[in-house]
BADREN-772952 format. One record per residue (C-alpha): residue number from 1; x, y, z. Coordinates in steps of 0.05 Angstrom, whole numbers, m for minus. Layout:
! BADREN-772952
  seq    east   north      up
  NUM       X       Y       Z
...
//
This chain:
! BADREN-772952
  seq    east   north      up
    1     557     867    m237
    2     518     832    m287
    3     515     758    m286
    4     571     737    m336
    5     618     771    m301
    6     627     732    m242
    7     679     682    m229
    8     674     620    m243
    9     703     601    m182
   10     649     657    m143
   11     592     621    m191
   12     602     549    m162
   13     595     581     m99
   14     534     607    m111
   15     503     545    m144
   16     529     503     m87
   17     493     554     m34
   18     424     547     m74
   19     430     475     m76
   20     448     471      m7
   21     384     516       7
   22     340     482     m33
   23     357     405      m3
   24     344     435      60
   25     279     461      51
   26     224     418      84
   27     180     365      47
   28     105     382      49
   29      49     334      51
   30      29     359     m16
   31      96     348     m43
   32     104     273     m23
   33      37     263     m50
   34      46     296    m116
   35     115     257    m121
   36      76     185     m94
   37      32     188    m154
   38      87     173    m202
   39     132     132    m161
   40      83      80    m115
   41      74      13    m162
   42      14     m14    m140
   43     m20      52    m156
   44      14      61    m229
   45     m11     m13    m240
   46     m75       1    m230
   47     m77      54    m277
   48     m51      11    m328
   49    m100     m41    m307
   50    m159      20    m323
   51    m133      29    m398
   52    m133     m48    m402
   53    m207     m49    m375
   54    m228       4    m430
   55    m195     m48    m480
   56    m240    m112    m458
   57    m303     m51    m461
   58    m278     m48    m538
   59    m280    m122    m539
   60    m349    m124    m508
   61    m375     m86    m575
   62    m345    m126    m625
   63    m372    m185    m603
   64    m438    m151    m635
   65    m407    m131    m695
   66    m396    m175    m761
   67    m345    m213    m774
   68    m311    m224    m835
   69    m258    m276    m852
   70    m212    m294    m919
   71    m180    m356    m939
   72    m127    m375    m993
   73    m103    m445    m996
   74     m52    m456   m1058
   75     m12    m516   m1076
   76     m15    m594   m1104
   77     m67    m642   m1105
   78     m96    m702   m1141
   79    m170    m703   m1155
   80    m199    m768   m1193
   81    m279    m779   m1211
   82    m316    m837   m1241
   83    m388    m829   m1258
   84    m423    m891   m1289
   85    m499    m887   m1318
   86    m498    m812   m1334
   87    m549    m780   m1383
   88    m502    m743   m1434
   89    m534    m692   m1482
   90    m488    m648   m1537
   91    m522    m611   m1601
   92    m517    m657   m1655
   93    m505    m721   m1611
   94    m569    m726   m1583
   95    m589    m753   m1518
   96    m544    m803   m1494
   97    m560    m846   m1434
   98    m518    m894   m1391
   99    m456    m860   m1406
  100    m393    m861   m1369
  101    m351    m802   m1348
  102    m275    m804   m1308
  103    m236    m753   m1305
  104    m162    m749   m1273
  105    m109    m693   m1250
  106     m48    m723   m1212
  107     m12    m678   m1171
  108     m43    m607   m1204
  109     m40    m548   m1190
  110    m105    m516   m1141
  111    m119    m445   m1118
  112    m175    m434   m1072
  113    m200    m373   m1035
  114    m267    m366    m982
  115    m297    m301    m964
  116    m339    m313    m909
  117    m387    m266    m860
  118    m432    m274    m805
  119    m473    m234    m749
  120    m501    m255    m696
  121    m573    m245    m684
  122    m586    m286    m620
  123    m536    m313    m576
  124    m547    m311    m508
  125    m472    m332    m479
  126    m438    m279    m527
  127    m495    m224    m493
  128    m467    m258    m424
  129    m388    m246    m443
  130    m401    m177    m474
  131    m434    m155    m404
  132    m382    m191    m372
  133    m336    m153    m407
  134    m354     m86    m394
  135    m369    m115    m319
  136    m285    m125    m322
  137    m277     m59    m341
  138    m332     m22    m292
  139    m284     m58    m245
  140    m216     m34    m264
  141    m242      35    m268
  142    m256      20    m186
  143    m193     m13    m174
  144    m163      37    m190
  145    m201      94    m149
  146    m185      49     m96
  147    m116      51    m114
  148    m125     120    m103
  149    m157     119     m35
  150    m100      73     m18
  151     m44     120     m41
  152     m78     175      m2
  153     m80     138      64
  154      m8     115      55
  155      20     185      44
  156     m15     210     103
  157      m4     157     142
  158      80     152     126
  159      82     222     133
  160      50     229     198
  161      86     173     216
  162     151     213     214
  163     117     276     250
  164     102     222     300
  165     176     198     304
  166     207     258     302
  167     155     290     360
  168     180     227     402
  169     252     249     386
  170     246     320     416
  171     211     295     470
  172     260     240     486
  173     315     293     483
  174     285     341     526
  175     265     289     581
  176     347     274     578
  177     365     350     581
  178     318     348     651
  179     339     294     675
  180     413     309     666
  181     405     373     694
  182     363     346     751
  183     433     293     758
  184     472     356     757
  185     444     391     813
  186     434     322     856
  187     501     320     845
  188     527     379     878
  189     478     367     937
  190     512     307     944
  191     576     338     945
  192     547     389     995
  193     515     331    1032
  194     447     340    1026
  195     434     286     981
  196     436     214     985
  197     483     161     946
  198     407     139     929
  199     380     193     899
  200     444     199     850
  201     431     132     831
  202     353     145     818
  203     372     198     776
  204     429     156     744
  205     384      93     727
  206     330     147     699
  207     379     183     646
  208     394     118     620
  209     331      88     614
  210     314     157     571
  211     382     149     539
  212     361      82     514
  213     284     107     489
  214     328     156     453
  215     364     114     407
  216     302      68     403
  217     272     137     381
  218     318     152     330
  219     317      94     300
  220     251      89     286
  221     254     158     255
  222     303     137     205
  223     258      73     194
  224     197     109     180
  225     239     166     136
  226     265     121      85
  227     193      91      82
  228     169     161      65
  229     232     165      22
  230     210     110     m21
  231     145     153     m41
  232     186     214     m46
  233     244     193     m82
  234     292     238     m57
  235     307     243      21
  236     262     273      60
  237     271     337     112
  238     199     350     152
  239     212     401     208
  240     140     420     218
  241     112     388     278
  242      60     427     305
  243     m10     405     293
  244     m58     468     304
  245    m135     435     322
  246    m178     493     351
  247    m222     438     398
  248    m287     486     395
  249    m284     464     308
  250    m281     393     314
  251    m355     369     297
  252    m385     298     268
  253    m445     284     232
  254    m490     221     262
  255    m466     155     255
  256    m525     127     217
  257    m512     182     156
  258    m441     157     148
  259    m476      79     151
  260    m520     106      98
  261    m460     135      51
  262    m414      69      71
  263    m465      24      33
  264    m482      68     m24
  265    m415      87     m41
  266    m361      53      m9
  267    m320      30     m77
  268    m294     m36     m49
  269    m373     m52     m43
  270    m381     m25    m108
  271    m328     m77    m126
  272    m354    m134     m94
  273    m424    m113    m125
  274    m389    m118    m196
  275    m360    m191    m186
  276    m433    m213    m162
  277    m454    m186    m232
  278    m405    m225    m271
  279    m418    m289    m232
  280    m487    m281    m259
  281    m474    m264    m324
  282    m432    m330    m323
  283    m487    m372    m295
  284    m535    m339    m346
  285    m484    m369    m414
  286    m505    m444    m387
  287    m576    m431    m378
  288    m630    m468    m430
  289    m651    m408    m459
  290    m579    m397    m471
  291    m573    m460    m512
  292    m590    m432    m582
  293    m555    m395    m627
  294    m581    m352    m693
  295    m524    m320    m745
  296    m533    m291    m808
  297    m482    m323    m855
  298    m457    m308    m927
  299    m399    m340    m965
  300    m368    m332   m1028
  301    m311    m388   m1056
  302    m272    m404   m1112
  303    m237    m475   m1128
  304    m195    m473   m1193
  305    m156    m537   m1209
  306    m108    m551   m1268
  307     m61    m609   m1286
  308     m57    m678   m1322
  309     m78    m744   m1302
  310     m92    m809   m1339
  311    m131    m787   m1393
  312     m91    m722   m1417
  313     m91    m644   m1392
  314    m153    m627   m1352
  315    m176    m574   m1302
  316    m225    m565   m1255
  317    m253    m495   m1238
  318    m312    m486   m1191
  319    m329    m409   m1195
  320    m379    m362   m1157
  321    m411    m399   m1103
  322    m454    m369   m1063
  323    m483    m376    m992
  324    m528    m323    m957
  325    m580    m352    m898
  326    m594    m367    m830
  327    m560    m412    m786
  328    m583    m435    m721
  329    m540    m480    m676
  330    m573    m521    m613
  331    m529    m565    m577
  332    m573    m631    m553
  333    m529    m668    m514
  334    m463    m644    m486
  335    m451    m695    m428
  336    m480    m658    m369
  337    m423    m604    m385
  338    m469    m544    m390
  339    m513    m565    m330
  340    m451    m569    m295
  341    m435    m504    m302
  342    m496    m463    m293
  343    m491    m505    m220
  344    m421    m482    m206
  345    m435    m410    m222
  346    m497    m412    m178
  347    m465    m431    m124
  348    m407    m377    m138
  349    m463    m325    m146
  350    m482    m352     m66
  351    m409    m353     m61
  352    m390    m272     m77
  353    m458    m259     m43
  354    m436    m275      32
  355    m367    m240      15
  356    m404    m189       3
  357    m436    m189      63
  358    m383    m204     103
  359    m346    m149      80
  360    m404     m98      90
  361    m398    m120     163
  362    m330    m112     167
  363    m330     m45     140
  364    m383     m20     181
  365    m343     m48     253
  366    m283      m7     226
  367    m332      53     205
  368    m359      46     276
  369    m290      44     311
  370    m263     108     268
  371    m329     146     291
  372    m335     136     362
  373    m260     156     366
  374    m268     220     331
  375    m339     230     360
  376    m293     231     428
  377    m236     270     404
  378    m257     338     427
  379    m263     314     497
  380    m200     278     503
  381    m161     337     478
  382    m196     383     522
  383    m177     321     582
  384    m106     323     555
  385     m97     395     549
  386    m125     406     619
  387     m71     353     641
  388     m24     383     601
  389     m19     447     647
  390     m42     414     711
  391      23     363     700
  392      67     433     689
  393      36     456     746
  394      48     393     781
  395     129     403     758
  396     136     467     784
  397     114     449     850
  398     157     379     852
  399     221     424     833
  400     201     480     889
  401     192     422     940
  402     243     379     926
  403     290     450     933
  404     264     457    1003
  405     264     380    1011
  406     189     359    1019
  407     201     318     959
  408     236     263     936
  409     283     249     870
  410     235     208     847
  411     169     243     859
  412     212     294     817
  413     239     255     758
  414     166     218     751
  415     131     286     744
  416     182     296     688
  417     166     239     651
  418      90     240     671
  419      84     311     635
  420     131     284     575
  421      85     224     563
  422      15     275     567
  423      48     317     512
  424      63     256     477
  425      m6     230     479
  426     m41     303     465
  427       8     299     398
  428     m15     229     374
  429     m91     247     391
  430     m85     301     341
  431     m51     254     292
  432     m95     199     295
  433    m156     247     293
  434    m128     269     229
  435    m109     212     205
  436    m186     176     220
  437    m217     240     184
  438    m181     213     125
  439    m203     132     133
  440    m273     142     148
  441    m274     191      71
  442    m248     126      45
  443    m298      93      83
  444    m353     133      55
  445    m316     136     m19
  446    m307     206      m7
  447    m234     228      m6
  448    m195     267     m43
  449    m130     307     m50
  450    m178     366     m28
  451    m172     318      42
  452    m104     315      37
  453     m93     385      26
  454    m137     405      91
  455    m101     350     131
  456     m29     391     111
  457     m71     451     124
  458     m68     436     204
  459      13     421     197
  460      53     482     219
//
């Protein structure tokens, strides 16, 4: 039967079925992350704060490039003159000397436009803010690969957060379903009288305990799914738990190559690095050699007056004037302003120098942390897996004994929870060695979605 020949009614079915299907399907690692991109705002800011950066890079140019201006004035204005002791000279009047000459225009009528230009040719505070300038956006262009580094690590880390939870859930729920069946059978001995009041109690005391690390469980599952949610956007279904890590793969480089790659290309460095640059730049606009200034100038105006004044109609029109030159500016005194300055942006140079420094540090005690717990990863699985089946081991033989009654409820119900709490800790030693592959790549300015991908790679 071709498409447009089912039912409506049969169609809605259908469409409710695949959407049912679809909602259910789990959320990948790759999925949040693609989804986190568009949705996280710290990391869409700094994007926007990158195109801004490329903007004050376009500023940075122009401040070499000339500048040309325009001005119009129109409207009223009086102009009087009174010149006494002139030299006049007309064709057939002669020469004429101490003459007087006034002229008058009350309230006229003036129109005046400047065309003006300049470039600079040596201006050592304008060199400063253009550097500075493209300094700002060198900067944004970091922030916001940091913003990506930061993304990365919060996917992973919300993500595996919820594996985390939900691996505590299951194991919560099937230390209840032994311990209630443990109950169960403790019961009937009871019943048959070859159990104490005691040991029902024990058992009792212990299924609520778990009962109560249950709820505390799911709670924090549902916590630490809407924070996924919020990157996702949609709820969130992860049913993949497993975490395959074949022990005899897991390998390190040294410490001292990852100390070398931390301080050559760690971008909040890189960052810091920047800001010492600008505070130089800044102390460099104050310095003397800063103090001049050299433009070429050119300027064309027009002044054109007309009206009456006391001695009849006049108008006075000043046309085609013309300025092309040099100008150098040198400031002599300015109040201790500028000295001021250059010694407050030394001292802020000193001042982004020990950040720097203290961050370095910083970053290498957390480099050093995330190695020495990865360099030891391989042996504490290989310590927890070995536990892992001597604590099964260890069950089997507490359930056998207690049978024949060599052992008690309690050596019984702690070798439950002892083996629950080894697979517990096996699961978060694969998480967090996961999880510290990524960090030290941001460490080192290295990671990528390629890391991400490998990390959901080991997810099954």
């Amino acid at each position: 039967m071709k498409l447009f020949d089912i039912k409506p009614v049969a169609a809605a079915a259908i469409a409710l079925l695949t959407i049912s299907t679809h909602s259910a399907q789990a959320t990948t690692l790759m999925e949040v992350w693609r989804e986190a991109q568009n949705r996280d705002p710290e990391f869409i800011a700094s994007r926007y704060e990158q195109m801004a950066g490329e903007k004050r890079r376009d500023q940075g140019t122009s401040l070499w490039l000339p500048s040309v201006s325009v001005t119009a004035l129109t409207g009223s204005m009086s102009y009087n003159t009174s010149t006494t002791g002139a030299q006049f000279y007309a064709p057939g009047m002669g020469t004429v000397n101490g003459a007087n000459f006034n002229t008058s225009i009350n309230n006229g009528f003036v129109n005046r436009y400047t065309v003006s230009a300049s470039q600079s040719i040596y201006n050592r505070e304008r060199l400063s803010q253009s550097r500075q300038l493209n300094l700002s956006a060198d900067a944004s262009n970091l922030g916001a690969q940091v913003a990506q580094q930061n993304l990365i690590l919060l996917v992973a880390e919300r993500y595996f957060d919820v594996l985390s939870a939900q691996e505590a859930v299951r194991l919560a729920k099937k230390q209840e379903e032994a311990i209630n069946n443990t109950r169960q059978q403790i019961e009937k001995r009871y019943r048959l009288g070859d159990a104490s009041q005691t040991d029902l109690q024990e058992a009792a005391e212990r299924l609520d305990l778990v009962r109560v690390r249950m709820l505390d469980a799911s709670n924090n599952l549902t916590v630490k799914k809407l924070a996924l949610q919020d990157l996702f956007g949609n709820p969130v279904t992860v049913d993949k738990m497993k975490i395959a890590l074949k022990t005899d793969r897991l390998s390190i480089a040294s410490l001292d190559s990852y100390l070398g790659k931390l301080k050559s290309q760690n971008i909040q460095l890189q960052m810091l690095s920047v800001q010492e640059k600008v505070a130089r730049e800044e102390a460099e606009k104050y310095g003397a050699i800063a103090s001049p200034k050299l433009d070429a100038v050119a300027q064309s105006s027009k002044d054109s007056l007309t009206g009456s004044g006391n001695f009849g109609p006049a108008s006075n029109v000043a046309t085609n004037n013309y300025l092309v030159g040099l100008q150098l500016s040198i400031p002599l005194y300015t109040g201790g302003y500028r000295t001021a300055k250059q010694e407050e942006s030394l001292l802020l140079v000193e001042k982004t120098k020990a950040e720097y420094t203290k961050s370095e540090q910083d970053f290498e005690r957390t480099l050093r942390s995330i190695w020495h717990a990865l360099n030891s990863t391989k042996d504490k699985l290989n310590a927890l897996t070995a536990a892992q089946k001597t604590g099964e081991a260890r069950l089997n033989s507490t359930r056998a004994g207690y049978a024949n009654g060599s052992r008690t409820t309690m050596e019984l119900l702690g070798a439950e929870s002892d083996l629950i709490g080894t697979d517990y800790a096996l699961y978060m030693e694969k998480v967090n060695y996961l999880l510290n592959r990524l960090r030290l790549a941001a460490l080192t300015g290295e990671i990528s979605e390629q890391d991400l991908t490998l990390a959901n790679a080991y997810i099954q």
